[in-house]
Backbone bond lengths (Angstrom), bond angles and torsions (degrees), N, CA, C in turn:
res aa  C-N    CA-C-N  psi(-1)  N-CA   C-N-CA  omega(-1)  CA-C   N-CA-C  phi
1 X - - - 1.424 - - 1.532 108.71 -
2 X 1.785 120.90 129.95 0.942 116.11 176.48 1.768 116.08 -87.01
3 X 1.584 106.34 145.48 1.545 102.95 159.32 1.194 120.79 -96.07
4 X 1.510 107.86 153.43 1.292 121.50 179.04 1.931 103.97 -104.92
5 X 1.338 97.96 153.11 1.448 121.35 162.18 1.345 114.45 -81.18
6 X 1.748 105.01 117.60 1.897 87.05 -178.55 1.548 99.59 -66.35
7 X 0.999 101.92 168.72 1.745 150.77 169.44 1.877 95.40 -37.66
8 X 1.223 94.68 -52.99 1.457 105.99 -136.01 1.982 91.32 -90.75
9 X 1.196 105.47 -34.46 2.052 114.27 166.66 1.762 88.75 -50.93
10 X 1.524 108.78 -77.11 1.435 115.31 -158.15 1.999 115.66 -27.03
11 X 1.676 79.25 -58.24 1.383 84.06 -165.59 2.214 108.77 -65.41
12 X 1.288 99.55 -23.17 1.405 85.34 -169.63 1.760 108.30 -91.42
13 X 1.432 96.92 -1.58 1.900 75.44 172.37 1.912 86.11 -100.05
14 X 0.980 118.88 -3.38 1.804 111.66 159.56 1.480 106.67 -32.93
15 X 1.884 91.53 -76.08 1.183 92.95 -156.98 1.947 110.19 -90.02
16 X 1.246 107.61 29.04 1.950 96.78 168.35 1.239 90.66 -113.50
17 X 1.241 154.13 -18.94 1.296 139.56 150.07 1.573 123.27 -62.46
18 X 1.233 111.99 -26.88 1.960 105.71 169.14 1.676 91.84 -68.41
19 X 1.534 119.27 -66.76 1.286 114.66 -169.34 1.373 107.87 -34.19
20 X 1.329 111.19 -61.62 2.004 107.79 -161.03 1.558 95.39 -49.04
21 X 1.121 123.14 -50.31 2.125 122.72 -167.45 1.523 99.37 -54.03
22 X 1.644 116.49 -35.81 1.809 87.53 -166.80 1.563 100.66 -97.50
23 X 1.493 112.49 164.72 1.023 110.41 -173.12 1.871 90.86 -175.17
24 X 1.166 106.50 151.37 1.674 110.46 -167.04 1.437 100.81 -100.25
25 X 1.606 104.16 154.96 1.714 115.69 166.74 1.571 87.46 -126.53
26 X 1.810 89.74 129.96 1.417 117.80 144.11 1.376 136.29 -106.81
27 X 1.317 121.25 132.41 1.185 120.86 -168.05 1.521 121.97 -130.25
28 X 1.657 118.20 141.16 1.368 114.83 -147.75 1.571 89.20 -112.43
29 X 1.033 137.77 115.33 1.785 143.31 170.24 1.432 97.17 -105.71
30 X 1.351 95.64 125.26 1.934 112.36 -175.94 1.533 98.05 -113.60
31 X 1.340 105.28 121.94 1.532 111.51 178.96 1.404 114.07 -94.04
32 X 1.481 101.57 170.74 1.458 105.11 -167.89 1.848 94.01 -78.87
33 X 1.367 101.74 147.24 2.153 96.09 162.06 1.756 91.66 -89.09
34 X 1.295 112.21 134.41 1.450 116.09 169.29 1.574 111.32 108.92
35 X 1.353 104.16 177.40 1.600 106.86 171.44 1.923 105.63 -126.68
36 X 1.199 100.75 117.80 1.691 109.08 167.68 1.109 143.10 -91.00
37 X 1.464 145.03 123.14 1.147 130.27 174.96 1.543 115.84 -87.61
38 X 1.266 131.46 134.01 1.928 127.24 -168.13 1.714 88.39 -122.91
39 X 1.397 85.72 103.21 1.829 98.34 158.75 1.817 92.49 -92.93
40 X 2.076 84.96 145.31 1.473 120.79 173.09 1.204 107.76 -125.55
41 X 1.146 118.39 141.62 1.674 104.46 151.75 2.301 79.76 119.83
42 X 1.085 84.30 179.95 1.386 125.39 176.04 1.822 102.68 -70.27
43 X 1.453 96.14 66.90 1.754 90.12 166.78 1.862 103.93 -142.25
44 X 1.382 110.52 79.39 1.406 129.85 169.39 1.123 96.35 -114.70
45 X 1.607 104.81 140.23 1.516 122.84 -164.11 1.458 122.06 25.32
46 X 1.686 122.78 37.92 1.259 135.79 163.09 1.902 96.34 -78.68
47 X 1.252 103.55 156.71 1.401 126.72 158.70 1.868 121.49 -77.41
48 X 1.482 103.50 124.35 1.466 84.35 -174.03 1.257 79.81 -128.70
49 X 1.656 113.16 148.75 1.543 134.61 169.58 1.249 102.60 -146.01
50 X 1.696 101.27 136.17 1.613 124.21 177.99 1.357 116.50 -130.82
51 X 1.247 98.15 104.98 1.759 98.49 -159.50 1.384 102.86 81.20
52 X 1.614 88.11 -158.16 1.501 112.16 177.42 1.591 127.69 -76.05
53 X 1.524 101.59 5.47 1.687 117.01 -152.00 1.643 88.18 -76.98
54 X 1.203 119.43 164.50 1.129 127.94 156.15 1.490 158.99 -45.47
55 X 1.810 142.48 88.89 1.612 101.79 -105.09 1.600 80.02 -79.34
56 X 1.604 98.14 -175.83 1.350 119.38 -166.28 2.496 93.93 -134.41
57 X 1.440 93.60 131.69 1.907 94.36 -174.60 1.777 78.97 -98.05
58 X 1.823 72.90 142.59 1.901 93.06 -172.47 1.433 86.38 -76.44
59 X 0.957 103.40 172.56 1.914 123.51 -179.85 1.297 123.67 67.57
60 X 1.561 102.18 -39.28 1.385 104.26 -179.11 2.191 97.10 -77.42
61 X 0.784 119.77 -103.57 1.510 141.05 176.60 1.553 100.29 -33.94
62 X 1.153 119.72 -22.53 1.572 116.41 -178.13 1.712 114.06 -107.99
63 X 1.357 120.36 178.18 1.553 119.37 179.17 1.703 90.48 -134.41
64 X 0.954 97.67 142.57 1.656 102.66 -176.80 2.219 86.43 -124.94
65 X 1.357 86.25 -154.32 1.820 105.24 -166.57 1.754 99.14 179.00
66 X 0.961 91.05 167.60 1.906 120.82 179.87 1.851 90.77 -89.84
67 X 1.024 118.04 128.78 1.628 123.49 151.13 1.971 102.24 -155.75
68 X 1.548 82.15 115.52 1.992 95.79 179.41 1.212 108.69 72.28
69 X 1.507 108.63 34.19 1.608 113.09 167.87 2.054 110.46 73.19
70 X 1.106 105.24 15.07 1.497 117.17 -166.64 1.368 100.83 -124.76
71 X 1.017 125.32 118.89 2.154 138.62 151.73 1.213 98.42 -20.40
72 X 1.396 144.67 124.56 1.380 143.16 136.44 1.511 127.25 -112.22
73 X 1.079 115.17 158.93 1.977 114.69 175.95 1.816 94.62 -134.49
74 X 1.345 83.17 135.44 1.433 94.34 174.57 1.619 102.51 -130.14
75 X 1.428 97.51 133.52 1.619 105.07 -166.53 1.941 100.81 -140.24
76 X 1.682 94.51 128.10 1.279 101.85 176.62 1.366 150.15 -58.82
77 X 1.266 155.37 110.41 1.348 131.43 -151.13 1.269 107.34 -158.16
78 X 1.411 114.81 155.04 1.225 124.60 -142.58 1.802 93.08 -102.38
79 X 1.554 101.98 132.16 1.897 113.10 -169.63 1.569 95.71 -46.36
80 X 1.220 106.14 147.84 1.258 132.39 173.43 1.574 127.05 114.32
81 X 1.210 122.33 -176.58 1.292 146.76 173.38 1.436 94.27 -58.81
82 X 2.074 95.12 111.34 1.063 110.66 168.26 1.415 130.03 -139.84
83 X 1.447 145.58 150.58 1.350 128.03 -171.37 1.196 107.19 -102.72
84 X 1.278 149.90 143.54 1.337 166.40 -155.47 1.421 110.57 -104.30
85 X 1.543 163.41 159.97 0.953 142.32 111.03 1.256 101.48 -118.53
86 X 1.484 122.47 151.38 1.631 113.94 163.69 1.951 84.07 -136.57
87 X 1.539 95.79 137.34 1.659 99.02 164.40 1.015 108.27 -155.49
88 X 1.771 135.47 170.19 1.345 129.83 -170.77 1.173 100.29 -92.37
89 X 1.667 114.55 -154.45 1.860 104.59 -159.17 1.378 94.92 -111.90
90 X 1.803 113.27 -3.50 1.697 117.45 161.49 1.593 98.52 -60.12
91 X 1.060 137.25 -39.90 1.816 119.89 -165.30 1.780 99.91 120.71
92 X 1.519 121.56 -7.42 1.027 110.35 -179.26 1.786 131.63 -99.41
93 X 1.195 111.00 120.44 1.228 142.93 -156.53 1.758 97.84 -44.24
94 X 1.426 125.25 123.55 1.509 107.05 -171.24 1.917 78.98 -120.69
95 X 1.000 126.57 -28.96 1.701 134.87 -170.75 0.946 127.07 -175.93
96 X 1.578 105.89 120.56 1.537 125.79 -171.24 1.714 95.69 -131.92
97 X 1.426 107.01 116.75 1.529 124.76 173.79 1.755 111.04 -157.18
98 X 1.351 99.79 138.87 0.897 112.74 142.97 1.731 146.76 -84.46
99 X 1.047 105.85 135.01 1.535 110.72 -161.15 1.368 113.64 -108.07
100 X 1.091 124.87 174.67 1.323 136.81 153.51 1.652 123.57 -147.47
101 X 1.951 110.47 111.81 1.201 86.99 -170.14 1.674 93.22 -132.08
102 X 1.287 91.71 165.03 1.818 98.28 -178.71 1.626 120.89 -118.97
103 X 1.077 121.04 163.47 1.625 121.02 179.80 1.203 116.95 -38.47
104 X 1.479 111.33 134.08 1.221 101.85 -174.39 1.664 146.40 98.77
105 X 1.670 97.17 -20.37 1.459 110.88 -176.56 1.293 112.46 -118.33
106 X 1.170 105.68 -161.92 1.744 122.49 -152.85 1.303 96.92 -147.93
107 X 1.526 111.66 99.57 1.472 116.45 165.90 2.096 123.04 -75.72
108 X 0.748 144.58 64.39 1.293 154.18 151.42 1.524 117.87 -13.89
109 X 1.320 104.53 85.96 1.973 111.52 174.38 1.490 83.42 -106.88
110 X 1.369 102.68 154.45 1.746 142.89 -172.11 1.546 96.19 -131.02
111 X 1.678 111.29 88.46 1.414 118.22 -175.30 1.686 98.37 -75.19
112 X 1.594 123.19 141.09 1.522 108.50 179.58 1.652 92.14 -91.81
């Protein structure tokens, strides 16, 4: 004579084995305070102008850092609609954009 498994065993190690598998991820994202612009690329002793402000030569007046084995400058700026220029100290135009940035972020130009 065969035995049976009640019904009622089956279903409850069912369900303490679904329970044990789920289990939640929380995750903590720390924002920047401020709005940044991150020059890449080849902009030492380039000209940078934002807006109408006065331009400012990267390296000299600015502090850059290593991030991904690459030179960067990260420069502060106030959220909103902004115009970009980057040019060398010949007069020639390397980037002209307009931007838009908001609280909190990290604007990213790729100087050529």
């Amino acid at each position: 004579m065969k035995k049976f498994i009640p019904v009622k065993k089956v279903i409850t190690a069912a369900l303490c084995l679904g329970l044990a598998g789920c289990g939640t991820f929380q995750q903590t994202k720390q924002a920047e305070s401020g709005s940044y612009l991150l020059l890449r690329g080849d902009s030492y002793n380039k000209l940078l102008q934002v807006d109408e402000q006065s331009p400012v030569v990267i390296g000299k007046e600015t502090h850059g850092f290593v991030l991904d084995g690459e030179r960067v400058t990260k420069i502060a700026v106030t959220p909103g609609k902004h115009r970009v220029t980057i040019s060398a100290a010949s007069g020639k135009i390397d980037v002209d954009r307009t931007i838009y940035i908001s609280e909190g972020n990290v604007f990213e130009i790729q100087v050529p």
